[in-house]
N, C-alpha and C positions, 0 to 999 in steps of 0.2 A: 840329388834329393837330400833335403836336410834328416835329421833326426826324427824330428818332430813329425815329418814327413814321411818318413819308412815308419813307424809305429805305425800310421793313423791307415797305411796302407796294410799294414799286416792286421789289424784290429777289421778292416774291413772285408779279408779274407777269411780270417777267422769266424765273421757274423754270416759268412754265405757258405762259408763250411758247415759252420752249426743248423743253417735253414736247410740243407739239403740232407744232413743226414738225420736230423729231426723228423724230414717229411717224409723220409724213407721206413725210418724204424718206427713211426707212430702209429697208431691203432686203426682201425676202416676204418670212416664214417660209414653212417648207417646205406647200405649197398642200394641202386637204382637194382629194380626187376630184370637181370640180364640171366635168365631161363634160357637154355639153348646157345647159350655162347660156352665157347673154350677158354675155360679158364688154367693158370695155371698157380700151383702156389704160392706166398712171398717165397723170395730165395733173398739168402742172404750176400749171393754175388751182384743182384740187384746194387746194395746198398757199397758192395765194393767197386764196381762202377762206377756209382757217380763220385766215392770218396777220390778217384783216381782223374775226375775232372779239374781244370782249370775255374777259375773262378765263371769270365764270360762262357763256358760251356755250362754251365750249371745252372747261369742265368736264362741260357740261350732254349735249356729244356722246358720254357715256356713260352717259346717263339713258336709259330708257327710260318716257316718260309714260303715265298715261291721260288722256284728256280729260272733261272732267264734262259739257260740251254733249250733252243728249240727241239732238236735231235737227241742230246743226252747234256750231262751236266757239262757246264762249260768251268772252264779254268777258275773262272774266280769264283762261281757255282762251288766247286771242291776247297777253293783256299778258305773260304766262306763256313761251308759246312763242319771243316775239320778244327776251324779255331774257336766257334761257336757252340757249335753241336746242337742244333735245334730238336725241339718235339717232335716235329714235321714238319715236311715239304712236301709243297703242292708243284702240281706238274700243271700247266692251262692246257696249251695244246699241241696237239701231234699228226703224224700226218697217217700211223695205221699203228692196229694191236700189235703186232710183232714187233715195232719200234717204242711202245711204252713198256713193253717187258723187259725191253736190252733195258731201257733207262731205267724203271724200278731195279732190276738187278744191280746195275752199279751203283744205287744210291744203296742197296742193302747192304755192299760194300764196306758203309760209314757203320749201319748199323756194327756189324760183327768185328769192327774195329775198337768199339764206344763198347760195346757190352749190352748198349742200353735201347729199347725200345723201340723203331722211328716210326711215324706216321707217316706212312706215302698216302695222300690224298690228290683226286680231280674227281670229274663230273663229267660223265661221261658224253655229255650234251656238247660239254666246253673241247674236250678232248676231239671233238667227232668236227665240229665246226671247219668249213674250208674258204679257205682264202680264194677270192675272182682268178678261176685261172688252176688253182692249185690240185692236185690229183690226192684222194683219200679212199682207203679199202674199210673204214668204215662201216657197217651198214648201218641203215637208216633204224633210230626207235621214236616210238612216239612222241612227241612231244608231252609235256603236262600239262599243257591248255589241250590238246586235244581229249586226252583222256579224262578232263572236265568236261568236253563236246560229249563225249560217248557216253559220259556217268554211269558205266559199268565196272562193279568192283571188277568182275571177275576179269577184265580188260586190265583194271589198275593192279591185279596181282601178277598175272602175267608178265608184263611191262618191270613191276619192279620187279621180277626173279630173272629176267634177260638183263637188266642194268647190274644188279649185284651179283651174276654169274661171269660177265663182263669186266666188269671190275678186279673181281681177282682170279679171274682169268690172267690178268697181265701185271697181275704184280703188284695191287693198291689194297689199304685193306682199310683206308676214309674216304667215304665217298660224302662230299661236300653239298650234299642235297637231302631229300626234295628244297626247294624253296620255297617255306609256308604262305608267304607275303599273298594279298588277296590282289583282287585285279584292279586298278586304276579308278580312283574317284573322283581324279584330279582333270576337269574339261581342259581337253588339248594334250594332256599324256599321251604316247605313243601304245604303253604296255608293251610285253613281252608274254612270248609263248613259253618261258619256263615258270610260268605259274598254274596253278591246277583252277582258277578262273575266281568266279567274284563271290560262292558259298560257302561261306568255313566250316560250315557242315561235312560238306563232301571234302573238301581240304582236311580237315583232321580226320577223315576216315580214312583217305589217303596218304596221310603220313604214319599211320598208325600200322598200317600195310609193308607203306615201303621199308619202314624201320625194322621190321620185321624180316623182310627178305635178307635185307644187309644183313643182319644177325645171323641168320641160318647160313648164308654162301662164308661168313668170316669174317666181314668188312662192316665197319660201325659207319652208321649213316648221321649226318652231322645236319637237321634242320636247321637252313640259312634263313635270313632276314631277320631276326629276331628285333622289335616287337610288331615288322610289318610296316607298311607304308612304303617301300622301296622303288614301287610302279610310279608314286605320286609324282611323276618326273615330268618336264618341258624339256625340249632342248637346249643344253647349256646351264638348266638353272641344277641348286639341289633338290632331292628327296624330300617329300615334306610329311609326314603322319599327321593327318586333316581327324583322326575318328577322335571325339572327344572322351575322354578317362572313363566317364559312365556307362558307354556301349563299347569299351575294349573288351569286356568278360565275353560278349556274346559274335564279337564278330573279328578283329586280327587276333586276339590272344587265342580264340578258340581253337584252331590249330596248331598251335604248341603246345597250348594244354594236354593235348590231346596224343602227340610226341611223347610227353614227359611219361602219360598214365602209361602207356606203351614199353616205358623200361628204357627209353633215349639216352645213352651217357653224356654227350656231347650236344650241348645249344650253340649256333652262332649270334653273334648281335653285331645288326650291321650296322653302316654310317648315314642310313636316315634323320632328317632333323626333329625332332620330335618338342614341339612346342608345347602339347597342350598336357605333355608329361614331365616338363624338364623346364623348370622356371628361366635357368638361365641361356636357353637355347642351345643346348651345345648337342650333336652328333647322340645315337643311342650308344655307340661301344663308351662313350666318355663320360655316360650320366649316370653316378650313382642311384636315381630313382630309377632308372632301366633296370639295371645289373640287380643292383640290393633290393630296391623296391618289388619288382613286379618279375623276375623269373626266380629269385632267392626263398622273400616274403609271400610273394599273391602265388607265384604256381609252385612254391616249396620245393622247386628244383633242386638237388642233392649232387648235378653230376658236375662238370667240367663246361665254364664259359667260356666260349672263344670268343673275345671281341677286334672287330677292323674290317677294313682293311685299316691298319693306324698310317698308313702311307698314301690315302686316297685323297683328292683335292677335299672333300667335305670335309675332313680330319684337318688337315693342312692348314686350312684357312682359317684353324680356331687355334693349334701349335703345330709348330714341326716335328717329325715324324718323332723324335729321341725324348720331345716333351711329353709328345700324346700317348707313348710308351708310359712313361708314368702316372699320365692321367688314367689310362686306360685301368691299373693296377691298384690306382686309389678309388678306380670309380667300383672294383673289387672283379672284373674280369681274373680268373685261372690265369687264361693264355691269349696271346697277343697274333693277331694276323698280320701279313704284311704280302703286299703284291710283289716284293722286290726282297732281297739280299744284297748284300755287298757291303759298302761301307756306309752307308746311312745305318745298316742292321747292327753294325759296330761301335756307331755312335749312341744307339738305342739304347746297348747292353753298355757304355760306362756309362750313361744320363741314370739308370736302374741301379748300377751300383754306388752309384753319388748318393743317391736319394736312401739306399736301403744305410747307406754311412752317415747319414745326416738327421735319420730318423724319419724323415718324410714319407719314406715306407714303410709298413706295418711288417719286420718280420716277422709274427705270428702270422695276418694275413696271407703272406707269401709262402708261410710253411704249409697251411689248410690249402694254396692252391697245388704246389705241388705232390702233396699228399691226396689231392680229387685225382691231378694227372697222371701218376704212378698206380693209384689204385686204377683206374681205366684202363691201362695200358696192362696191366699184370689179367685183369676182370678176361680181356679180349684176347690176349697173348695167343699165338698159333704157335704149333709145334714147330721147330726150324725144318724147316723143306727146302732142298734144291732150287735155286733160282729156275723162275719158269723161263724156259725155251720161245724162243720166236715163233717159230711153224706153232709152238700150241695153243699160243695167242690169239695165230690167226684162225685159228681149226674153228677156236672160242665163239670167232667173230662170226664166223661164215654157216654157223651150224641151219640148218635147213628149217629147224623146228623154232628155231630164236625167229630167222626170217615170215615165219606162218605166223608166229604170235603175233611182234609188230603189225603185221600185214592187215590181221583181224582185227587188232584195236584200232587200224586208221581207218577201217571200215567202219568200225561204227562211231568213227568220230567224224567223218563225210556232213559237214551240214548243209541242209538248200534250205534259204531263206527266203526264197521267192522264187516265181514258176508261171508265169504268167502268159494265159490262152494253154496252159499245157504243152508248153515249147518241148522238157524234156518228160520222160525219156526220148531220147532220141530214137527214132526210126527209120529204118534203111529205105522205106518209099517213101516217108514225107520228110527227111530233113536235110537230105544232099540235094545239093549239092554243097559240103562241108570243109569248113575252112578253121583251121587251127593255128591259132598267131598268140604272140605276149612275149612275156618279159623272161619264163623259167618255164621249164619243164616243158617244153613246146614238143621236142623229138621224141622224148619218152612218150607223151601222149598222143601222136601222132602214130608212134608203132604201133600201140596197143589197138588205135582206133580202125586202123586199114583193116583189121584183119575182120570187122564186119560193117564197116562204109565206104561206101564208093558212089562216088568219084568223091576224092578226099586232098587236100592239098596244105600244107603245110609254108609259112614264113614266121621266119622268128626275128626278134626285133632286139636283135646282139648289143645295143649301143646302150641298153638303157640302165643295167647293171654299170656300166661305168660310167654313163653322167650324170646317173640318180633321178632320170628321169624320162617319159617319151617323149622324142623334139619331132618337132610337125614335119618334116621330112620323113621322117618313117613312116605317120600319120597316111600322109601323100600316098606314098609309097602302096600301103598295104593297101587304102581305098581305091585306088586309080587302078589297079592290077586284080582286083576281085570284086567287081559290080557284078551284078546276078547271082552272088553266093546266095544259097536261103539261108542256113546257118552257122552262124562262125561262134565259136569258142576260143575263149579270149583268156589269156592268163595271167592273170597280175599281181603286181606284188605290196603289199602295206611297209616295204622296207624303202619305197619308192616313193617321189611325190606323185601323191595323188592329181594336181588339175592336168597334168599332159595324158593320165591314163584315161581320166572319165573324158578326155575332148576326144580319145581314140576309140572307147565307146561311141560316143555321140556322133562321130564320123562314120562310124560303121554301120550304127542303125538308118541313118539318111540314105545308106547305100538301098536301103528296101531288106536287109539280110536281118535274121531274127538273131539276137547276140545273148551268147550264154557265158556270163563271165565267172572264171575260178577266182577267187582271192587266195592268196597264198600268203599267210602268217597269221601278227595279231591282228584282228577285223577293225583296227581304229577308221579308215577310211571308207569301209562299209557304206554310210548317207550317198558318198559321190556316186556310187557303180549303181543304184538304185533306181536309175534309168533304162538298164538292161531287163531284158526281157527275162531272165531268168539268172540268179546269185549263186554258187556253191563256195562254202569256205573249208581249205585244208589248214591246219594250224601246225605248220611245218616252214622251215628255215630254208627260202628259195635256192639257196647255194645244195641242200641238199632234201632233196625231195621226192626221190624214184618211190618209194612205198606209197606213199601219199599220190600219186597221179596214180599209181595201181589204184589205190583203192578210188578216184575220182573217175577212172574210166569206166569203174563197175557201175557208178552211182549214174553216170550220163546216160547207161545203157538201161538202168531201170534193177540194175543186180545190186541190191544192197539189203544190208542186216535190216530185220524189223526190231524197232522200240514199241517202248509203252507209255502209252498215252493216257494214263489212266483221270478218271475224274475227280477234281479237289475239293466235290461237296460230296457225303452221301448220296447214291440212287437210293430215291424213294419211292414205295410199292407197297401193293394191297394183297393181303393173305390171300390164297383160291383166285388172282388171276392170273392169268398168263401174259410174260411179258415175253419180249424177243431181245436177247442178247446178241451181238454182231461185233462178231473179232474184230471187221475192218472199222468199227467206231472205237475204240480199243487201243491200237495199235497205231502204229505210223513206221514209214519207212521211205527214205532214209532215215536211221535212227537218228543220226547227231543234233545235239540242239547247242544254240549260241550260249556258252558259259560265261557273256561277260551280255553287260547293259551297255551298249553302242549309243542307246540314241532311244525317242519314245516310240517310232517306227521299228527299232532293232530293238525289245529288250531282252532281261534275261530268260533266257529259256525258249527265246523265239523260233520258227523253224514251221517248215510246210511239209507236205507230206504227196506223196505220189497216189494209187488206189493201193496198198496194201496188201487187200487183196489177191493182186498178181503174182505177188510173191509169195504167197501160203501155201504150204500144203499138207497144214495137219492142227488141228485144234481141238485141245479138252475144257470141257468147263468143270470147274468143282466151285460149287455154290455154297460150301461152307455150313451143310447140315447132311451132311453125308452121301448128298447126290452129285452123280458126274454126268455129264455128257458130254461126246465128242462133235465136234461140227462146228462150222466156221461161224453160221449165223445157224439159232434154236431158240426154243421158244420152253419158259420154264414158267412155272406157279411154285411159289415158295408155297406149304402146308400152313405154318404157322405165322403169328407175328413175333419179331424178335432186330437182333442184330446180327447180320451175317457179314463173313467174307470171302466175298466171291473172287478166284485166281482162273484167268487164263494161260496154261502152258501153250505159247502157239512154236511152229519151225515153218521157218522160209523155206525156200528151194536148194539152199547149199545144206542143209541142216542144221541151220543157228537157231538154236531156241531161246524166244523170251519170257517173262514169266510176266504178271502184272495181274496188279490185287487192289480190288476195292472195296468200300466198304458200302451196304444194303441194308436198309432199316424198315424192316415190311411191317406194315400196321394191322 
């Protein structure tokens, strides 16, 4: 290296010395609402830390990794983390809790090596996921479209105090969720069940919840998608953000908003193309009106951007992963995501340091972001504790009271969207002789169902998980070997192509047998199965799904949570008469209702109901002028004219109560 050469290299260490200890010793900025979090003081070992950094590790403290070690970290995983020294690293997936504990343990390894902070982040959805074939101790939690199906806060606080009790139970303490993003408005999208469905209402109330749980178990919860539009997907194409600029305040931004008011330190922004926000089409982690315009300016965000993945084809095809690093940093992103490590992560951190040497980087910018980062990480800090143990990962997993919760919320996220002649509930004299066939969940429901139908018989259709679809041979098969069933229950899946499942519907019905089909995921393919006699949708990942046929055996049998059905005009009524209020007009049961717009036969909020009724057994009225009555159906005379609200407390037969309130304008 010439002279001229070694200068301009020491002058560039020198500028990443001065941004890190700048951002170290500089002042807060003004703090996000983090009430109930563990904080710890600045320390000035802090600041001796990072002075004890390599250049690329001090870059690398606004990296945010994945690691590729399936099991734990692999070789270049560690050559990777120790020469870099990232913010964090995300783990994708695993095959059970006691195996993400060993692995965060040895990544906390790095930490108490560095001095300095690490962010162990997954999702526990991602974490939990099983491969065809592959064996997971797991248990199942709701999905977030289902817990849109149920619209039950108290379901959605539940739900998220078993995912952040989960969480760092095994060692993580970023959990990379919820996913704000609303549900698909893109015809032909498939969607996905990790979104809380298509109301940003109920969406920011739910991020506002879950942000909250993560805070109280330890773990900072990091709202993904940022600005939304992420479902907008086809197969093969990219993500598109279709809402125009003028209805973002009221429908994707509203659940970050909504995050932020919450006290969120951490936004992600992901690689959606966002056209009608970004003149020059480029990815949201890469656009300055993203970043600076609309979570900086419009939701006055204060905490730490994470944008990327910068290694994802959407990224890639506008620069290479070491470019997009830079773009990401000028579009004013904190911190950088990336699906991978290794040596593209290497390339990244000298492309970062060219540019912070060339001036093409703001290091002021650079100093504000690592100074967001530093303050969040010190804001959240846990006291050092013993790396957690394996067996108490799994204790974590397997607790009795986690499994009731889940249990509860798939119950009332259970949706029937058709029901036709009153096929179910099913009945022990008129619906056997019964037949249980599909793609998932076939045995689990078949146990559950023996133990009150009979004659009962079970075939499952093993092939269609690995061709991606049913082939008319099994078709054959099921039809030719069960003529005279009366009714069959059919399980299918939306991760499948739909025309071979609706031709095994349509085969079935010819048989003369009445067919009650389960959907199992997102409901995109819903229109096809519409020829069955009767629909139920679980909004759970067919690879893993034992809760959810729990809770769809209750619903066949007639056992399931009551909703509220309340009315969306004022009741109107005359002073001095008597009218008759009826829980079972009221009410509806199964609770769940479709959270996404399918189709104009499917929309949102769609959903049939059983007699209600059957399932009561205790009702009070309070009429909202100081009178109550108990009874299922009564008969009341408001005194006066006025405005009232009227609330019914009813409980099912297990002792679920729902509550539901309307509004009464008596003249």
């Amino acid at each position: 290296m010439t002279g001229a050469g070694r200068i301009r290299m020491r002058a560039a260490r020198c500028a990443i010395r001065v941004f890190l200890l700048i951002a170290v010793a500089a002042p807060s900025l003004p703090a996000q609402d983090v009430s109930g979090v563990v904080s710890n003081p600045p320390s000035d070992a802090l600041a001796v830390a990072v002075e004890k950094l390599t250049p690329p590790q001090r870059i690398g403290q606004l990296m945010i990794v994945t690691a590729e070690g399936r099991t734990r970290p692999s070789t270049s995983d560690f050559a990777y983390l120790e020469q870099c020294s990232p913010g964090g690293v995300i783990i994708q997936q695993i095959n059970s809790p006691g195996a993400a504990a060993s692995y965060t343990a040895r990544l906390r390894g790095l930490e108490l090596r560095t001095g300095l902070p690490l962010w162990i982040g997954g999702n526990l959805h991602w974490l939990a996921q099983r491969e065809r074939g592959a064996v997971s101790t797991f248990m199942q939690v709701p999905s977030m479209l289902a817990l849109g199906a149920a619209r039950d806060m108290a379901a959605v606080r539940d739900v998220a105090g078993v995912i952040a009790e989960h969480m760092r139970g095994m060692g993580f303490d970023l959990y990379l969720g919820p996913s704000l993003e609303l549900a698909p408005e893109l015809p032909g999208a498939t969607g996905t069940i990790h979104c809380f469905g298509a109301d940003p209402v109920f969406a920011g109330e739910a991020a506002a919840v879950f942000t909250g749980a993560a805070r109280e178990a330890g773990v900072l919860a990091m709202p993904m998608g940022f600005p939304g539009g992420g479902a907008n997907r086809k197969a093969g194409s990219a993500a598109v953000l279709l809402t125009p600029e003028a209805l973002l305040g009221e429908q994707d931004l509203l659940p970050y908003r909504r995050a932020v008011e919450s006290g969120v330190l951490l936004i992600h922004v992901g690689d959606t193309l966002v056209p009608t926000i970004d003149p020059l089409g480029r990815p949201a982690c890469l656009s300055e009106q993203v970043i600076r315009g609309l979570i900086r300016e419009r939701l006055g965000f204060q905490g730490v951007i994470v944008a990327g993945p910068m290694d994802s084809r959407q990224v890639t095809q506008v620069a290479d992963a070491a470019e997009a690093a830079v773009l990401g940093f000028e579009a004013g992103a904190d911190m950088l995501y990336f699906e991978q490590s290794g040596p593209m992560m290497l390339k990244a951190v000298r492309r970062i340091g060219d540019a912070l040497q060339s001036g093409r980087l703001s290091q002021e910018a650079l100093d504000g972001s690592l100074r967001r980062v530093i303050e969040a990480k010190r804001a959240h800090r846990q006291p050092t504790v013993a790396p957690i143990k394996e067996r108490d990962a799994e204790k974590v997993a397997s607790r009795r009271d986690f499994v009731e919760l889940c249990y509860a919320a798939e119950r009332k996220s259970v949706t029937l969207v058709k029901n036709e002649g009153g096929v179910l509930p099913l009945n022990k004299k008129t619906s056997g002789p019964l037949l249980v066939t599909g793609v998932a969940g076939v045995d689990e429901l078949y146990e559950l169902l023996k133990k009150q139908m009979k004659p009962l018989a079970q075939q499952r259709i093993a092939t269609a998980l690995h061709l991606g679809e049913v082939q008319d041979f099994e078709i054959k098969r099921i039809t030719d070997r069960n003529r005279g069933v009366r009714t069959i229950v059919c399980l299918l899946s939306s991760s499948l192509l739909t025309e071979g499942q609706a031709k095994l519907v349509s085969e079935l019905r010819a048989t003369g047998g009445r067919v009650v089909v389960v959907l199992i995921g997102y409901p995109h393919g819903l229109p096809r199965f519409a020829q069955a006699d009767a629909v139920l949708i679980a909004y759970c990942d067919p690879q893993h799904c034992d809760q959810s046929i729990r809770a769809v055996a209750d619903v066949l049998f007639g056992d399931a949570p009551l909703g509220a059905s309340v009315p969306p005009e004022p009741v109107r009524l005359r002073a001095g008469a008597a009218s008759a209020f009826d829980a079972g007009a009221v009410l509806r049961c199964p609770s769940g209702r479709l959270p996404v717009a399918v189709s104009e036969a499917f929309p949102l909020g769609a959903g049939v109901s059983f007699d209600a009724a059957a399932v009561l057994s205790k009702a009070e009225w309070d009429f909202g002028n100081g009178k109550r009555v108990k009874g299922n159906a009564v008969s009341f005379a408001y005194d006066a004219p006025g405005r009232y609200t009227a609330t019914l407390t009813a409980t099912g037969a297990r002792k679920e109560s729902v509550t539901a309130s309307f509004v009464v304008e008596v003249e």
